[in-house]
Phi, psi and omega in degrees: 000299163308324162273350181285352193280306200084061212050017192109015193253323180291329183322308153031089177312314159252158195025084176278347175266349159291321188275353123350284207289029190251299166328279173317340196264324184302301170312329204263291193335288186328285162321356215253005169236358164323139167276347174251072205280311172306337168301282200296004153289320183329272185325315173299315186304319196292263186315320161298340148328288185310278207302324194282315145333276158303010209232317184323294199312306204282323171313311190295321179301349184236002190221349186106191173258151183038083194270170185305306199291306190302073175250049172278333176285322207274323181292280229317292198326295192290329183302305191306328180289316183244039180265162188189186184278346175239153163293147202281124171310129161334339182264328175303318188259337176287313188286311158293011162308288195313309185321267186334297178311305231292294203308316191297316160322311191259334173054034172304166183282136024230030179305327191277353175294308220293323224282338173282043185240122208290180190015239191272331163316314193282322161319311223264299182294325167275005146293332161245039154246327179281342178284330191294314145324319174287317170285004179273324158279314168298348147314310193289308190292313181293347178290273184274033210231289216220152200268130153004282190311359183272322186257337175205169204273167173069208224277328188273336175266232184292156214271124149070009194087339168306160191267000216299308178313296184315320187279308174310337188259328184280351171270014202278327165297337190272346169298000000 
């Protein structure tokens, strides 16, 4: 149960996948001083895939196909959304927050084919077909949006971890 749970997060009387994709927002932060930040999410996403995998089995047999409490898919989904080559800014994970729901929410094709898919694969994956979108808009967005230094931390982003950047990219449309 903790982990199809993510500790407790699917219990969520209301919306267990949004406070799930929360779950997620923790991780990627926690990863987010790492020097490889694209690796360690990778690798986290990965390993979290396997426990969720194995898991599948016993959540669906006691809650159904796919139950609500099983948000383990909602991290894999947001780590995928919001991976990139630096770790990701507060505005940067609030915004692949934003992302990741709208898709998971709307399931477009060809995310809800996955969801026919038996066991635990079929829970999983189509939450990282909507992450895989989500990193396709945030591509966009960190591309034409916002200057880089804006989406991520340390040497490639705002100097040293200073915001300067982040307030410098983000004040500059409003001037």
């Amino acid at each position: 149960m903790a982990v199809s749970s993510f500790g407790g997060l699917g219990l969520a009387p209301v919306a267990p996948g949004t406070f799930g994709t929360l779950g997620g927002v923790l991780v990627a932060w926690a990863l987010s001083g790492t020097p490889n930040f694209l690796l360690s999410a990778l690798v986290a996403a990965v390993a979290l895939y396997m426990l969720g995998r194995a898991v599948a089995p016993w959540a669906e047999a006691h809650a159904g196909k796919d139950p609500g409490f099983f948000v383990v898919d909602e991290v894999i989904g947001y780590l995928v959304t919001v991976a990139w080559v630096g770790g990701p800014t507060p505005l940067a994970l609030f915004a692949a927050f934003v992302v990741f729901r709208f898709f998971d929410i709307l399931k477009p094709a060809p995310v809800k084919r996955f969801e026919r898919i038996p066991g635990g694969d079929g829970i999983l994956l189509d939450d990282v077909v909507a992450g895989i979108y989500g990193l396709a808009v945030m591509a966009l967005l960190r591309t034409f949006l916002l200057e880089p230094s804006a989406w991520t931390l340390g040497a490639a982003g705002a100097a040293g971890g200073d915001w300067t950047g982040t307030l410098n990219a983000l004040s500059a449309p409003l001037l």
